[in-house]
Structure formats: structure tokens, C-alpha cells
TORZAGU-389545 format. One record per residue: z, x, y of N, C-alpha, C in turn; residue in one letter. Coordinates in nm, 3 decimals, decimal comma. Layout:
REM residues N
[[Z; X; Y]; [Z; X; Y]; [Z; X; Y]; "A"]
...
***
This chain:
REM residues 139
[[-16,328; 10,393; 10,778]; [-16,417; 10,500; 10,816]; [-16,561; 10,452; 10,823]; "X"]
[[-16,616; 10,402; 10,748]; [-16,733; 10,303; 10,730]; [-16,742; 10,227; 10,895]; "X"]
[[-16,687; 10,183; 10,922]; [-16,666; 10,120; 11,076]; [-16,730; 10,263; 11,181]; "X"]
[[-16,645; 10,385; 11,159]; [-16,664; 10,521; 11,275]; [-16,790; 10,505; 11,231]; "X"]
[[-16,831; 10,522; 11,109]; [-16,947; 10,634; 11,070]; [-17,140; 10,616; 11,134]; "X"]
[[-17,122; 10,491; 11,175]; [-17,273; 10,447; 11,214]; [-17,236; 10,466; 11,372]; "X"]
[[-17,145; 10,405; 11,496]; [-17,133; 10,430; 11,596]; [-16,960; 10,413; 11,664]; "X"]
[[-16,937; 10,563; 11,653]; [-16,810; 10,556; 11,716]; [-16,764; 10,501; 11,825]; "X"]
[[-16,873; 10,490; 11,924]; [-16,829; 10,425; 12,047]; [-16,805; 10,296; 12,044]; "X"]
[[-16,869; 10,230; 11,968]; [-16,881; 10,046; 11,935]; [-16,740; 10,002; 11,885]; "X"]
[[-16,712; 10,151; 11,779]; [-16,566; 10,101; 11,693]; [-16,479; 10,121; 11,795]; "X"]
[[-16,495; 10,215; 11,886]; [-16,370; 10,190; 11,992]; [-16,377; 10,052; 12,068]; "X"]
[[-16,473; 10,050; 12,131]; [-16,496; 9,957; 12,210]; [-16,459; 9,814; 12,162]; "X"]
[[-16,450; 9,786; 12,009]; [-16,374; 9,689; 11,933]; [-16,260; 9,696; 11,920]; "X"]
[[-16,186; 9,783; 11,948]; [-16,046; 9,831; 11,932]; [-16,016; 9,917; 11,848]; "X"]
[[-16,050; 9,979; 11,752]; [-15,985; 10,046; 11,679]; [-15,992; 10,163; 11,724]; "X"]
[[-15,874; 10,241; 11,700]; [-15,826; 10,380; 11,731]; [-15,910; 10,442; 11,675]; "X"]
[[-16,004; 10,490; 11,705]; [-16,091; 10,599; 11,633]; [-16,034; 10,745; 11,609]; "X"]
[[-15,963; 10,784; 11,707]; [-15,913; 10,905; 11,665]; [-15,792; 10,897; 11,616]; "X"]
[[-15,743; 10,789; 11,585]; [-15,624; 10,833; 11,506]; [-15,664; 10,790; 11,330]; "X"]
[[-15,791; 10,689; 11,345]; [-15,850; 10,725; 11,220]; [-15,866; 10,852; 11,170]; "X"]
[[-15,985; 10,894; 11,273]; [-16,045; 11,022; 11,212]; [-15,954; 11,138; 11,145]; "X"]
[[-15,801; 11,091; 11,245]; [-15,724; 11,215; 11,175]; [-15,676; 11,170; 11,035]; "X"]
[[-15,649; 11,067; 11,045]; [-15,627; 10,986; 10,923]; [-15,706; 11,041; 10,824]; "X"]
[[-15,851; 11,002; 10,822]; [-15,932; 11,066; 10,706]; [-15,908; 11,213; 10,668]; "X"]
[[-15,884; 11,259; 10,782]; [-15,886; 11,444; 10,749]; [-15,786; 11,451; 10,683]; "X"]
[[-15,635; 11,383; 10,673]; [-15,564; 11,416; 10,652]; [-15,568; 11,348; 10,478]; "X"]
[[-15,602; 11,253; 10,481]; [-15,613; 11,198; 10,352]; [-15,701; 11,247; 10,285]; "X"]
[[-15,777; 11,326; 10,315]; [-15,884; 11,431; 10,233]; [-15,804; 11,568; 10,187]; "X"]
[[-15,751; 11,612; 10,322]; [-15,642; 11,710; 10,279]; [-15,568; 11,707; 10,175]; "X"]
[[-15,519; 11,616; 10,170]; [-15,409; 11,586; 10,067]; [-15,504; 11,543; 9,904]; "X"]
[[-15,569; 11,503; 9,923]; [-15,648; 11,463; 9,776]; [-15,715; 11,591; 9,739]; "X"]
[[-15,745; 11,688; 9,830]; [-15,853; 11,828; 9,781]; [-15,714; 11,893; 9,756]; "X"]
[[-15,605; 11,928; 9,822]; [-15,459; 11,959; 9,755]; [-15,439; 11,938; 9,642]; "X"]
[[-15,468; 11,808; 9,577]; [-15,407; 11,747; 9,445]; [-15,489; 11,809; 9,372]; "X"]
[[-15,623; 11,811; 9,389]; [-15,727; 11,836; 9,275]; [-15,723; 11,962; 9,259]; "X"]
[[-15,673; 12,079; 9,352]; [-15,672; 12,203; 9,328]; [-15,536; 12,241; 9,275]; "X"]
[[-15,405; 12,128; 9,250]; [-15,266; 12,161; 9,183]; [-15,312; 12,113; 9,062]; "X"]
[[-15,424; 12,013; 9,005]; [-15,470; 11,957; 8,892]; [-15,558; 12,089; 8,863]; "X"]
[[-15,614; 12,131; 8,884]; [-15,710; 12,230; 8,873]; [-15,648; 12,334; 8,822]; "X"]
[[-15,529; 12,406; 8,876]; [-15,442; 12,490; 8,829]; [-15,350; 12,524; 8,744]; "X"]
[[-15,318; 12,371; 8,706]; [-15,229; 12,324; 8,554]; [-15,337; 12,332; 8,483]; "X"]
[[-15,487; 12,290; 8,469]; [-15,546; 12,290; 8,382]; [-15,616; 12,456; 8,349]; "X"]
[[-15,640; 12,513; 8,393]; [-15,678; 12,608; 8,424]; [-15,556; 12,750; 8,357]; "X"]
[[-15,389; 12,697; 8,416]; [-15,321; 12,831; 8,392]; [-15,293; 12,910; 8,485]; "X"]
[[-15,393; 12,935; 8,594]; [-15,389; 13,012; 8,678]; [-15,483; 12,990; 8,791]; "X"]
[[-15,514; 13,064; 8,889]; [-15,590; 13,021; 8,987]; [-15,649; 13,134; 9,095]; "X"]
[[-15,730; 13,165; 9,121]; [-15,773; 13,342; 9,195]; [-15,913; 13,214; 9,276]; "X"]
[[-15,892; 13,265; 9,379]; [-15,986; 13,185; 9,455]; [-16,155; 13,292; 9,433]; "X"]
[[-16,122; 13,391; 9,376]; [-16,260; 13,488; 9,366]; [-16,342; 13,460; 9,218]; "X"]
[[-16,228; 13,434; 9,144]; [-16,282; 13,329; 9,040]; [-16,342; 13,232; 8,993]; "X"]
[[-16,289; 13,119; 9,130]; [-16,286; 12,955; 9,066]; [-16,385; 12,913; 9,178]; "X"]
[[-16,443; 12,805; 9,162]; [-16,475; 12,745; 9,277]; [-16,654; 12,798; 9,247]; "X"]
[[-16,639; 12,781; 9,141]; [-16,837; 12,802; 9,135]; [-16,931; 12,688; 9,187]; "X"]
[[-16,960; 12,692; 9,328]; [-17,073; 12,600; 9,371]; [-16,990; 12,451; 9,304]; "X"]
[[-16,900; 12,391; 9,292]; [-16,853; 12,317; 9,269]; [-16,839; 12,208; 9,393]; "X"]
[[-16,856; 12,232; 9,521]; [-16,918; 12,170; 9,652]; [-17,077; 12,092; 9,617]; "X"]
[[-17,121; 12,182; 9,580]; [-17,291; 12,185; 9,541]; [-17,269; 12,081; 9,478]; "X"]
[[-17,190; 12,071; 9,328]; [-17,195; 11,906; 9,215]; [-17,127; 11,804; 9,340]; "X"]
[[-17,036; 11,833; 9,391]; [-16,983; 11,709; 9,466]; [-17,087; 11,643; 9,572]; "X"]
[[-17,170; 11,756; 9,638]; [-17,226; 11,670; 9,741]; [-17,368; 11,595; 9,666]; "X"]
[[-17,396; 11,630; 9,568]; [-17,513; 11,575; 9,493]; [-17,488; 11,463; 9,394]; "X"]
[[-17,321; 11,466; 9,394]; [-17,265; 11,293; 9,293]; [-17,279; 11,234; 9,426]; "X"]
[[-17,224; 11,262; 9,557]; [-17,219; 11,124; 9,631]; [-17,387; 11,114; 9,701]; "X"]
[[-17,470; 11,207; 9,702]; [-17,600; 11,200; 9,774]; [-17,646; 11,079; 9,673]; "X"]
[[-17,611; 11,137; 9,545]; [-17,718; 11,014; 9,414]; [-17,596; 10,864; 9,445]; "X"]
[[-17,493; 10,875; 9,449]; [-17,427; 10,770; 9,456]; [-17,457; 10,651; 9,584]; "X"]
[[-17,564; 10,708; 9,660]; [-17,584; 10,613; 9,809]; [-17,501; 10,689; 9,921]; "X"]
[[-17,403; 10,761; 9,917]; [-17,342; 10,792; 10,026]; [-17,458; 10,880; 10,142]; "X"]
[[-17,478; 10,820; 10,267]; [-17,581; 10,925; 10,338]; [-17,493; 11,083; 10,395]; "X"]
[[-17,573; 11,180; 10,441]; [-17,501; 11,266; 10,426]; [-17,479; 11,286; 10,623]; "X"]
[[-17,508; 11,165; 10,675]; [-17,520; 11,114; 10,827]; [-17,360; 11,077; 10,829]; "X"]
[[-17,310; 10,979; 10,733]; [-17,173; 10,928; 10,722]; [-17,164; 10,793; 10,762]; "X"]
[[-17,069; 10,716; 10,709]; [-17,065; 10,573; 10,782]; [-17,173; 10,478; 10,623]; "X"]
[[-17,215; 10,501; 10,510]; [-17,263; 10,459; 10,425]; [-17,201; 10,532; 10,309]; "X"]
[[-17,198; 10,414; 10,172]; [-17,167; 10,474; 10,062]; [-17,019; 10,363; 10,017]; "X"]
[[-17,007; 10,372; 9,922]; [-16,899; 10,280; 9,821]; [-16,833; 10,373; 9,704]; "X"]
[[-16,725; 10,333; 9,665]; [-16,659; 10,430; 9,543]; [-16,728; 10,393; 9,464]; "X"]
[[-16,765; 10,270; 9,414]; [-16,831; 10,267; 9,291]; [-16,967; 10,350; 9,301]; "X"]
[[-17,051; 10,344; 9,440]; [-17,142; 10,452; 9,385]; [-17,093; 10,620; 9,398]; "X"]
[[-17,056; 10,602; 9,438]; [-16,999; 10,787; 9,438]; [-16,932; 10,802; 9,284]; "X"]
[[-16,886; 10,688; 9,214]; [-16,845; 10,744; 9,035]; [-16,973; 10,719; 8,957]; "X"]
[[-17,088; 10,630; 8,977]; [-17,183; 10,636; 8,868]; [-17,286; 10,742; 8,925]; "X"]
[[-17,289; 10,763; 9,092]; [-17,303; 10,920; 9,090]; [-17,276; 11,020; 9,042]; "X"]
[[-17,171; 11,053; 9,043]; [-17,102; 11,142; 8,944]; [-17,062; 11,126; 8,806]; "X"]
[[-17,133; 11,033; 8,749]; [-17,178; 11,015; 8,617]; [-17,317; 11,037; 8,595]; "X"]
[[-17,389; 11,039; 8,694]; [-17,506; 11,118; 8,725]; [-17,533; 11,254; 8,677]; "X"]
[[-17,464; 11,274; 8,775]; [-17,482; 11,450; 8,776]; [-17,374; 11,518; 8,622]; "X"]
[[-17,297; 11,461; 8,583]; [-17,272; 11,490; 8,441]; [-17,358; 11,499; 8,346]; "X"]
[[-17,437; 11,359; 8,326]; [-17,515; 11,365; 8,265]; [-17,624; 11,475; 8,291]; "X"]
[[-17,647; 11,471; 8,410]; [-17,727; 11,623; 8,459]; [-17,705; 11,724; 8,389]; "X"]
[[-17,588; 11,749; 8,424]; [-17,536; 11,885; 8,378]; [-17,566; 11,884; 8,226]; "X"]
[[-17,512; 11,790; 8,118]; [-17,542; 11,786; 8,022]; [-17,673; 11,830; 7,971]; "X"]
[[-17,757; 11,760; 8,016]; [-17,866; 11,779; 8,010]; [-17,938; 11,954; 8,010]; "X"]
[[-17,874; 11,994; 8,109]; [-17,941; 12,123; 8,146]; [-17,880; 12,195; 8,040]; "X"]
[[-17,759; 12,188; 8,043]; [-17,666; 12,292; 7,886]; [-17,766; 12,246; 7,818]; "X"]
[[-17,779; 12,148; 7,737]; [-17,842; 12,115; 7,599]; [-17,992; 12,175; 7,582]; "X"]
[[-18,079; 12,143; 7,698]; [-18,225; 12,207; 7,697]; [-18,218; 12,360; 7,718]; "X"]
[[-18,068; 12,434; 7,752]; [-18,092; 12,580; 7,781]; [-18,126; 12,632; 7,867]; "X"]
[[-18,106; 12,554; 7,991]; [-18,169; 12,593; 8,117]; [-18,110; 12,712; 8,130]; "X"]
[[-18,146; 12,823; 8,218]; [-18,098; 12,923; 8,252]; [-17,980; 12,904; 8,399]; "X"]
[[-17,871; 12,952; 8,343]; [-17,737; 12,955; 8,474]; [-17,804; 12,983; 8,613]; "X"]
[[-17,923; 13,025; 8,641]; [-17,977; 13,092; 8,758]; [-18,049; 12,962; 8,825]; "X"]
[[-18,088; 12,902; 8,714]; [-18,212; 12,794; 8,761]; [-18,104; 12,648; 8,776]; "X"]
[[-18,034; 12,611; 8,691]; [-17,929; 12,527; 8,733]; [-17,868; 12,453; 8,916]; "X"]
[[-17,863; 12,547; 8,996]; [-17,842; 12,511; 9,126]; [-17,980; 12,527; 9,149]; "X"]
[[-18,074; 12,556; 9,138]; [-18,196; 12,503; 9,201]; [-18,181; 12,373; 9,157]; "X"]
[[-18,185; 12,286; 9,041]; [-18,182; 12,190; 9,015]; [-18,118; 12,081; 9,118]; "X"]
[[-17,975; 12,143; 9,073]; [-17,883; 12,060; 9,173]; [-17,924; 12,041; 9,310]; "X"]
[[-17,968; 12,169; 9,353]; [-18,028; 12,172; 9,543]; [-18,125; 12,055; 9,544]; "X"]
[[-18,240; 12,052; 9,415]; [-18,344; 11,973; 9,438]; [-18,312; 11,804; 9,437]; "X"]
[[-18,203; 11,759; 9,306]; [-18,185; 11,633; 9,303]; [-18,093; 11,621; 9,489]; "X"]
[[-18,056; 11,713; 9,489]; [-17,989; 11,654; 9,628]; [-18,125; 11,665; 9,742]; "X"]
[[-18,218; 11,732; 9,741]; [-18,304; 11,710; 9,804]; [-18,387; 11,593; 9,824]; "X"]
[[-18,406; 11,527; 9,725]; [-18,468; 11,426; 9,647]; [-18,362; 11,272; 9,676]; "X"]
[[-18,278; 11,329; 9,649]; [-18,178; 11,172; 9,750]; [-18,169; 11,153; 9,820]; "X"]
[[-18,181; 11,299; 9,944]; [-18,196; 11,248; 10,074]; [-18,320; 11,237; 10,125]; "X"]
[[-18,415; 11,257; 10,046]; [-18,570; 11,179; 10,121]; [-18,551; 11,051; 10,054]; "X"]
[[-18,503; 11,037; 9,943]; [-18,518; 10,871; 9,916]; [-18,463; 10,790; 9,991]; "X"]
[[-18,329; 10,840; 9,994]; [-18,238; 10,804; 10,189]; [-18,313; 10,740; 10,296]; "X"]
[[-18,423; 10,865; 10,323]; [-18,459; 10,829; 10,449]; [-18,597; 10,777; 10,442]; "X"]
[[-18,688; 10,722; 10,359]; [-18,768; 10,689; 10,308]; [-18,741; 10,526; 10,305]; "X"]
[[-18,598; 10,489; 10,224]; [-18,606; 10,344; 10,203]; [-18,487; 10,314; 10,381]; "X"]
[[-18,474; 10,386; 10,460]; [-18,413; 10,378; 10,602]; [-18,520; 10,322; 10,668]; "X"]
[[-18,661; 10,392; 10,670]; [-18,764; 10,390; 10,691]; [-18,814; 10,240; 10,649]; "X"]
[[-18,866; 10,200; 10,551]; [-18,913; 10,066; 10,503]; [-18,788; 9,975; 10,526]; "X"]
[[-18,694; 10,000; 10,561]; [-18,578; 9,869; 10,598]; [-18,610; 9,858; 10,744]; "X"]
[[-18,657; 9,960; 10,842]; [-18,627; 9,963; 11,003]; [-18,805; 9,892; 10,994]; "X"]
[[-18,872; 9,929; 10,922]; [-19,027; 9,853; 10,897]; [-19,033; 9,697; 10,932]; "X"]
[[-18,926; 9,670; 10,817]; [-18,881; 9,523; 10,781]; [-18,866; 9,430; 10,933]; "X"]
[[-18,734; 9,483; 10,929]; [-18,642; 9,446; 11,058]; [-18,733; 9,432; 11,167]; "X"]
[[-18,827; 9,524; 11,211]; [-18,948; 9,514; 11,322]; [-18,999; 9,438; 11,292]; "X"]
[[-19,095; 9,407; 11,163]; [-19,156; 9,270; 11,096]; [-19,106; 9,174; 11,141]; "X"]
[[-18,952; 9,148; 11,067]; [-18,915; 9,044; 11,107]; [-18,863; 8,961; 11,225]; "X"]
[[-18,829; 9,093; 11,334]; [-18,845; 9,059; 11,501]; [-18,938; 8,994; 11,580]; "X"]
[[-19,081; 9,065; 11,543]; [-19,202; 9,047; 11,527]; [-19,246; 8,896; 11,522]; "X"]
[[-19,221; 8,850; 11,412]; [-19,268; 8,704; 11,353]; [-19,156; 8,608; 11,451]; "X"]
[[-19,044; 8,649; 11,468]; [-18,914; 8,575; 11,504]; [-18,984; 8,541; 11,684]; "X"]
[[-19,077; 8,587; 11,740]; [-19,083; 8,597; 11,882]; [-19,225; 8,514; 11,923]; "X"]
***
């Protein structure tokens, strides 16, 4: 997927089936958000979709934003998407222990995810700097 994610046309144009990737991924996402919601339900007892599911999107997309993953696609590694989400644990921790208020909590979360993706595009920015630099001197 890393291959699709910066320019799909290039990965075809190299050969690879792009769309039978892409279904690939969907489908292998399918099946892993399946598991975690049959894990979810043994642990749990039961399961009411009006219940469960508190902004729990919100922690996921802010472990892989802190983990390096861009939210463009085509960047990012497992290992950072788990000390990401050892991140945002510790986050969370954090906020229980100081008493933050349940209300102010997803502001938090909104902001560190705000805050990763300007750092994102900030150090995108000083790398495309570079690269010109170094074109630059090369000519």
C-alpha cells in the first residue's frame, strides 16, 4: 500500500495491480475492524452500537497522526503507529490523573492531532527546502 499511497499512476505503470490491491486493503481492514469489534464484545459482554464506540476513531486517528502516518496516505510504519499509540495512552493517562474534565478531553485529542499534522507539513516543507537546495548546488 505504501507503493499506491504517494502516486497511483506510477505504481501501475510499474506493474502492480493497483486495484486489486486497493481491494485487498479494504478487505483486510474489514476483516481486522471485524475482529476488534468480536474482541470488543467478549470483553465487554454485550454490544449496542448506541452505547459503544465513544469517539474511539478520534484516539485511533491521533495514535497513527503522532505515530508518522500522514493523513494524505502512502507514509507511516507499524512500529510508529504502536509507540503512537503508546502516545496517546499515556495521554489519556495523563488527562484521568490531572482531572481533566470528559468535555475538554477531545478538544485535547482534536488538538494533538492538529499539532501532528502541522508538524507533518512543516518538516514536508523543510525536506522539499532541502531537496531544492540540493538541486540547486548539484547544477
Amino acid at each position: 500500500m505504501l507503493a499506491l499511497g504517494r502516486n497511483e499512476e506510477a505504481a501501475r505503470f510499474s506493474g502492480i495491480n493497483t486495484n486489486a490491491m486497493t481491494i485487498l486493503a479494504y478487505v483486510f481492514c474489514t476483516a481486522l475492524a471485524a475482529l476488534g469489534g468480536i474482541l470488543f464484545l467478549i470483553d465487554a459482554n454485550s454490544i449496542s452500537p448506541s452505547a459503544h464506540g465513544n469517539f474511539f476513531e478520534l484516539y485511533a486517528i491521533a495514535a497513527a497522526v503522532l505515530g508518522g502516518c500522514s493523513l494524505r496516505g502512502g507514509e507511516g510504519s507499524m512500529l510508529g503507529v504502536v509507540i503512537g499509540t503508546a502516545l496517546m495512552q499515556t495521554l489519556y493517562n495523563l488527562i484521568v490523573l490531572m482531572k481533566i474534565p470528559d468535555t475538554l478531553e477531545f478538544a485535547i485529542i482534536g488538538l494533538v492531532i492538529l499539532i501532528g499534522v502541522s508538524a507533518d507539513e512543516f518538516f514536508k516543507q523543510i525536506a522539499a527546502r532541502r531537496r531544492a537546495a540540493r538541486q540547486q548546488e548539484g547544477e
